[in-house]
C-alpha positions in Angstrom: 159.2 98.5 53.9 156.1 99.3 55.8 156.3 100.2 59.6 158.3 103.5 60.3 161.8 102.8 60.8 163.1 104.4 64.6 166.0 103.8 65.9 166.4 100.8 68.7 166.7 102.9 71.4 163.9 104.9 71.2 160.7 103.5 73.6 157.6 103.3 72.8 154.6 105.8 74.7 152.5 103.7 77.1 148.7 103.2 77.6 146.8 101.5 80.4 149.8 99.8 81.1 150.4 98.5 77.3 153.2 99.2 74.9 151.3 101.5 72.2 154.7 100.4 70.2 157.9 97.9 70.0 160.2 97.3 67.9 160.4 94.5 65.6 162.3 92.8 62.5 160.8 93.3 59.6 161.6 91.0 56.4 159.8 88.7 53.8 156.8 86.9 54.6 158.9 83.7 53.7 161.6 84.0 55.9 159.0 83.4 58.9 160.2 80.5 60.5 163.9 81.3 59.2 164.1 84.4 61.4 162.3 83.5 64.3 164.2 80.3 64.7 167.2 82.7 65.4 165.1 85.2 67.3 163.9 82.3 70.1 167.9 80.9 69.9 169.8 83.9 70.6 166.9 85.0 73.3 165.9 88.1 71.5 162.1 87.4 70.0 159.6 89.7 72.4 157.1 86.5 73.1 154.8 89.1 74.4 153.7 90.0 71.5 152.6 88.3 68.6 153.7 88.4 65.0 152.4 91.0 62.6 152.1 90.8 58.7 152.2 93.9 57.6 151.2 95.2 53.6 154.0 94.5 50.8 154.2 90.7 51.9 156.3 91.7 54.9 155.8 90.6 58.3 157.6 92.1 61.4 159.0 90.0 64.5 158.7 91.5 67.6 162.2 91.4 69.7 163.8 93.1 73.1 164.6 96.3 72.3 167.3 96.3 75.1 169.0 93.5 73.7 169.0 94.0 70.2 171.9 95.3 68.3 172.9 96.1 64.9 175.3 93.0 64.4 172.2 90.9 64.6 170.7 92.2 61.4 173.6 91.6 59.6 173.8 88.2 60.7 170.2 87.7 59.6 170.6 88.7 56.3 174.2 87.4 55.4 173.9 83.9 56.8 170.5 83.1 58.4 168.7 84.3 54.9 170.9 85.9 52.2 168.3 86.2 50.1 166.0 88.1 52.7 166.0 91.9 53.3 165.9 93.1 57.4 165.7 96.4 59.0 164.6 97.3 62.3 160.8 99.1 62.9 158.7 100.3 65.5 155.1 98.8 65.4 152.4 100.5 66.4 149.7 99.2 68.6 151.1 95.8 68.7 148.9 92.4 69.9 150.0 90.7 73.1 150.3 86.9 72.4 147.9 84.1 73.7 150.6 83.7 76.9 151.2 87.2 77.4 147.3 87.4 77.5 146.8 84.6 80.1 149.5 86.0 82.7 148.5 85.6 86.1 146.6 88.7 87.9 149.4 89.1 89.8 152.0 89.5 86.4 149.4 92.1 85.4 149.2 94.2 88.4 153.0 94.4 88.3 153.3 95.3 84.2 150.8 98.0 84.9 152.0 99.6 88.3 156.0 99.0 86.9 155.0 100.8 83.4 152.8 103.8 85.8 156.4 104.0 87.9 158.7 104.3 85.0 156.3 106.6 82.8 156.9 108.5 85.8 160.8 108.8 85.2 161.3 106.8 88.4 163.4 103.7 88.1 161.5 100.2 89.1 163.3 98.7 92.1 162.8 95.2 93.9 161.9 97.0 96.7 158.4 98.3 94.8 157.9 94.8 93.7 158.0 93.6 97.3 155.8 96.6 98.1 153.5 94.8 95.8 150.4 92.7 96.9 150.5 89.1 96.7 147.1 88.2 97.6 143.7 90.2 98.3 140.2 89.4 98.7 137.4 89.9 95.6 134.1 90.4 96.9 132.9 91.5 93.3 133.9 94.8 91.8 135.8 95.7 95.4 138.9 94.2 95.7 140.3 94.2 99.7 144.5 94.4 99.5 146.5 93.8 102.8 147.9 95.9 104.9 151.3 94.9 104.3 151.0 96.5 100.6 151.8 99.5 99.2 153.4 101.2 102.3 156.0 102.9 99.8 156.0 106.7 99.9 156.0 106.5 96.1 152.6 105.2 96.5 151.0 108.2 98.1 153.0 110.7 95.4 151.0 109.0 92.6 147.6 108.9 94.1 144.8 108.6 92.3 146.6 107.2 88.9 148.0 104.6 90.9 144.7 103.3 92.4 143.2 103.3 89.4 145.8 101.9 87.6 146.0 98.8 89.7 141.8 98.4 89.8 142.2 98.2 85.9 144.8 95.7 86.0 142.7 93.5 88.2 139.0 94.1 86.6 137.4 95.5 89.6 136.1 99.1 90.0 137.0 99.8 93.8 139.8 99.5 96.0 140.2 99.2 99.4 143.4 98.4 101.9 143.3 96.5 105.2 144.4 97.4 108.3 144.6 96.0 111.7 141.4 95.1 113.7 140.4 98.3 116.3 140.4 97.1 119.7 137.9 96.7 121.8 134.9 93.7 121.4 133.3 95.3 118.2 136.3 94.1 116.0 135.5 96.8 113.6 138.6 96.6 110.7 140.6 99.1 110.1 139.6 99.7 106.2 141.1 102.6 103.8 138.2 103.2 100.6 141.0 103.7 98.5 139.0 103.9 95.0 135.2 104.1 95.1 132.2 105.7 96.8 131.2 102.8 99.2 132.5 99.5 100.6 129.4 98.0 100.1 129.4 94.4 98.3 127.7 91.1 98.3 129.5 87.8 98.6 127.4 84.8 97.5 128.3 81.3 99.8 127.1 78.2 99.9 123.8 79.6 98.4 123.3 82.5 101.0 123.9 85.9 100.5 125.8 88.4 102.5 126.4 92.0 102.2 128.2 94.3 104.2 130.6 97.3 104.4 134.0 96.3 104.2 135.0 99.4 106.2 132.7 98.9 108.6 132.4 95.0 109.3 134.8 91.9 109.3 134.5 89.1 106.8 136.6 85.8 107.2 136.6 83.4 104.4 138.5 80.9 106.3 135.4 80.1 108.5 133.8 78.8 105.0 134.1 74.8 106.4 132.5 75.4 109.5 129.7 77.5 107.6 128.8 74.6 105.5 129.7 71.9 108.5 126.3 73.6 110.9 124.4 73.8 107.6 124.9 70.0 107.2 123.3 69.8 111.3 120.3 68.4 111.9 118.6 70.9 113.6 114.8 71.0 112.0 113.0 72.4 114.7 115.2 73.9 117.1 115.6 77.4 118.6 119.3 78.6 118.4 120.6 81.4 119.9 123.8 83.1 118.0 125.8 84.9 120.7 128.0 86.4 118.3 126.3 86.8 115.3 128.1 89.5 113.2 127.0 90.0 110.0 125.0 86.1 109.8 127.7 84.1 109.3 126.4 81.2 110.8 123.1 82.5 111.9 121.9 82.1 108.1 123.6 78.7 107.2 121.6 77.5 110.4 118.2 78.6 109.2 119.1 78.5 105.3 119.9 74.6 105.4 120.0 73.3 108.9 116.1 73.9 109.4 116.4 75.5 112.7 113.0 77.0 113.6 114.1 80.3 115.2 117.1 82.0 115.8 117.9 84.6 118.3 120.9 86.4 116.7 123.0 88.7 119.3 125.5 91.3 118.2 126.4 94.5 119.6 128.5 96.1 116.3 125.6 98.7 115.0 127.2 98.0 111.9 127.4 94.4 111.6 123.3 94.3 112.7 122.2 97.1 109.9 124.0 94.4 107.6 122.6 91.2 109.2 119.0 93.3 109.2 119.8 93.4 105.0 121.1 89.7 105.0 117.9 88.2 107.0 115.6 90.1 104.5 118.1 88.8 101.1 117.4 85.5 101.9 113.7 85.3 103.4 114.6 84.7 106.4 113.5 87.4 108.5 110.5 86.4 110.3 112.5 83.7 111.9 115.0 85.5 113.4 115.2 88.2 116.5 118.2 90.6 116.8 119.3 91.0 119.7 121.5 94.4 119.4 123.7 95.5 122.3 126.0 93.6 124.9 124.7 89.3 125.3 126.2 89.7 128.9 123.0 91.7 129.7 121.0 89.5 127.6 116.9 89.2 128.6 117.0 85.7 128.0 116.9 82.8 129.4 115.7 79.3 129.0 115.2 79.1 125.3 117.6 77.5 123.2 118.3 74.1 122.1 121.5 75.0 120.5 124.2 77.5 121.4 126.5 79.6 118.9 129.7 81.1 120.3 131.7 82.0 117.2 134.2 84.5 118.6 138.0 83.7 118.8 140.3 84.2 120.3 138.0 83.0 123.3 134.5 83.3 123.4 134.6 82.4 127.4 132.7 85.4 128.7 130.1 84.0 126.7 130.0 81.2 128.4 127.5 81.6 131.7 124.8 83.6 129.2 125.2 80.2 127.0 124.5 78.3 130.1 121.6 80.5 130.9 120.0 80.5 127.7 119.9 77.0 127.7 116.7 75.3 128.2 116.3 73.8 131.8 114.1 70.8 131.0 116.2 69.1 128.3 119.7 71.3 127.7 121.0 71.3 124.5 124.7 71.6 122.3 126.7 74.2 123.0 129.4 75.2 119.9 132.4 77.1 121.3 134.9 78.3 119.3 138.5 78.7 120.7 142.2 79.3 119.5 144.0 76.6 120.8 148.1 76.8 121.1 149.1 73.3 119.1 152.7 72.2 117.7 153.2 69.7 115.7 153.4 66.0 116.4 156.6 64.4 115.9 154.9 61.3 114.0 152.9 61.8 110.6 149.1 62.8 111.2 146.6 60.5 109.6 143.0 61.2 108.7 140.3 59.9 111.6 137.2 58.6 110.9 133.6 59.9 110.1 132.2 61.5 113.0 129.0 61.0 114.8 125.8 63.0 113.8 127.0 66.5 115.5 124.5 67.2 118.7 122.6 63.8 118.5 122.1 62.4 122.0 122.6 58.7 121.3 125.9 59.5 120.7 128.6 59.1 119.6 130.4 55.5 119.0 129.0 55.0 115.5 130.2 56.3 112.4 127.8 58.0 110.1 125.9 56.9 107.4 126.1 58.8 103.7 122.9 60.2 104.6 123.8 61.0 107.9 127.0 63.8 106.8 124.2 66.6 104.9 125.5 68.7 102.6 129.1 68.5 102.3 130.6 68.0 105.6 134.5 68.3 105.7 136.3 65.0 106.3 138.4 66.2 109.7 142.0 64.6 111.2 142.5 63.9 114.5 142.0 66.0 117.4 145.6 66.9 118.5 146.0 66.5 122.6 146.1 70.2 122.9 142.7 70.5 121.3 141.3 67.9 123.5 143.2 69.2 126.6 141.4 72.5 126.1 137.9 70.5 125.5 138.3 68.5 128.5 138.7 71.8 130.4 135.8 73.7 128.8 133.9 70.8 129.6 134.4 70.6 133.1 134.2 74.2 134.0 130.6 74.6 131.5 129.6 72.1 134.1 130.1 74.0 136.8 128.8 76.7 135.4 125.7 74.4 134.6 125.4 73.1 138.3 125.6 76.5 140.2 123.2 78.0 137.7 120.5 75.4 138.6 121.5 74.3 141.5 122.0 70.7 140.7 124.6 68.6 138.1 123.9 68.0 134.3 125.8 65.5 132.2 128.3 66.8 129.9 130.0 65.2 127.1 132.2 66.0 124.5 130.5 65.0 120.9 133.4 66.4 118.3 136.3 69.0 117.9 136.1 70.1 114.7 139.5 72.2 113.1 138.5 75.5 111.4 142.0 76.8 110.3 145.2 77.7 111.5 144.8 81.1 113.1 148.6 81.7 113.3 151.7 79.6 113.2 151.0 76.8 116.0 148.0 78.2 116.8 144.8 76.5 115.7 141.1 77.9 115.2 139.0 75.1 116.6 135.4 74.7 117.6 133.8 71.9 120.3 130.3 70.8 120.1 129.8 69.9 124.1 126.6 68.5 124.6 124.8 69.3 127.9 122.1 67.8 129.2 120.3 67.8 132.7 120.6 64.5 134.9 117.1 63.3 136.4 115.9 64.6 139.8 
């Protein structure tokens, strides 16, 4: 027989997280189907791997080496196939099977980190699997894991293997762990380069490019439907001032495909404005945009804007009177605050509402949109919950007086959509309310 014969207890050597060998039944090329009909039956053919033909018109099974016994080969060859001849091999360098091939990223990373583990001598526990991450972020060759992950002590024993080790299981060529936001109104993250030199990447949205340090700056794919919901505004023509612009999020789907004419863009993170500098420049945008870098409560500016951005949660209220100022005092504008609102579920089922309104129009409001009307890819939304438009109604009335002592006379106000970003954290929900706000006549 070909193959070199070992005994079933021996294991095979390990590389990159694959078996270099495994053990397998080896008989007569016609006995095939014979012998892997009793494999699958008794639960002992390794479906990992596939089957190999091997020189001699032999062909060897793979099976689970820690199930395998003796008895079995005799029961092949006396009474599956007496005429067949069986012994039990070690294969080298066998091929992993079409499934074993399409396992999930997260089957891989554990096969690779359990084999770096028990090549270690150390036995694999659940508790390491738990340890495990179940999700992470890609932003091309960096992948992001949460902070909840590989908090083990084992972990910081193996180092450098194991970091590289799980960026090979993956496909990416740097790692980096998550931590809690820092305090304070920068919201730098709390990033670990765990495998790499930088935590620069790119991440390609709706069209629009963004790059950033992950260590330095915060990206939230979550906020993805409200990106594309301000790119589908119809703004052509209108200044917009970003109070909390990061790294672009929405300052570039406003003047990528909303049309807005100009954009003042304010952020006070040095590193989120070297990256917004990068992003304005990636997508042509520059000339149309000023940075305004440092605190927007001591913002030099005032009676510009036609539309408002206040994209910070949990509450972008101190925000609120340099929105009011910005505002321009002959016609007013939209304001688009974003808030986390505490909701809990209705008791009845919730049922989808009906198109909105043209977001910021000032004819407003009754009629349902037309297909051209919803741009590019606005989300269908359900209905407002009556916490979301509890909060509204209050942010509403205390914008107008905001509005009133700021000029010295009463504007209009009006409610035009609340529009559900995601659920920020059990019963509590990420929402964002375009108020319209408009001066009343002399």
């Amino acid at each position: 027989m070909a193959a070199a014969l070992l005994g079933a207890s021996e294991k095979g050597t390990l590389k990159d997280g694959k078996a270099t060998e495994v053990s397998a039944v080896v008989t007569e090329t016609r006995f095939t189907q014979l012998y892997r009909e009793y494999l699958e039956k008794q639960q002992l053919l390794d479906k990992r791997h596939r089957v190999k033909k091997l020189p001699g018109g032999t062909v060897a099974l793979p099976v689970v080496e820690e199930t395998f016994i003796e008895q079995h080969l005799q029961e092949l060859k006396m009474h599956v196939a007496p005429e067949s001849t069986c012994v039990l091999a070690r294969i080298q360098n066998p091929l992993l099977s079409k499934r074993a091939q399409l396992r999930s990223p997260a089957q891989k990373l554990r096969s690779a980190v359990r084999c770096l583990v028990e090549g270690r001598g150390v036995p694999w526990s659940a508790g390491l699997e738990r340890d495990l991450p179940r999700a992470w972020q890609r932003h091309g060759d960096l992948l992001l894991v949460s902070e909840d992950s590989f908090r083990a002590p084992l972990w910081e024993e193996l180092g450098q293997e194991l970091w590289e080790t799980v960026a090979a299981a993956l496909g990416v060529r740097r790692l980096a762990k998550r931590g809690r936001v820092a305090p304070g109104g920068t919201r730098t993250p709390r990033v670990t380069l765990l495998l790499g030199d930088d935590g620069w990447v790119e991440h390609v949205d709706d069209g629009i490019r963004y790059t950033f340090d992950v260590t330095q700056c915060m990206f939230c794919p979550g906020n993805v439907t409200e990106k594309l919901r301000v790119a589908s505004l119809p703004c052509a023509g209108e200044v917009l001032v970003d109070l909390y612009a990061g790294i672009g999020y929405f300052t570039l789907p406003f003047l990528v495909h909303a049309g807005v004419a100009f954009v003042h863009a304010c952020e006070w993170n040095p590193h989120a404005v070297a990256a917004l500098r990068r992003n304005l420049e990636l997508n042509g945008v520059a000339d149309r945009c000023q940075i305004h870098a440092g605190d927007n409560r001591k913002l030099d500016l005032e009676d510009r804007a036609d539309r408002v951005n206040l994209g910070l949660i949990p509450s972008c209220q101190e925000g609120w009177p340099v929105a009011c100022r910005v505002l321009r005092r002959d016609r007013g504008g939209v304001l688009h605050i974003h808030h986390n609102v505490e909701a809990f579920p209705d008791p009845g089922p919730r049922v989808k509402g009906p198109p909105q309104p043209p977001r910021g129009s000032p004819s407003g409001g009754e009629e349902p949109r037309s297909a051209a009307d919803c741009g590019r890819g606005t989300p269908v939304t359900v209905a407002p919950k009556v916490e979301w438009r509890r909060w509204a109604e209050s942010a509403e009335a205390q914008i107008g007086i905001l509005l009133e002592q700021l000029h010295g006379k009463p504007w209009r106000t009006r409610i035009l959509h609340i529009e559900p970003v995601k659920s920020y954290a059990p019963h509590v929900d990420h929402v964002v309310l375009d108020l319209e706000c408009r001066p009343l006549p002399s």
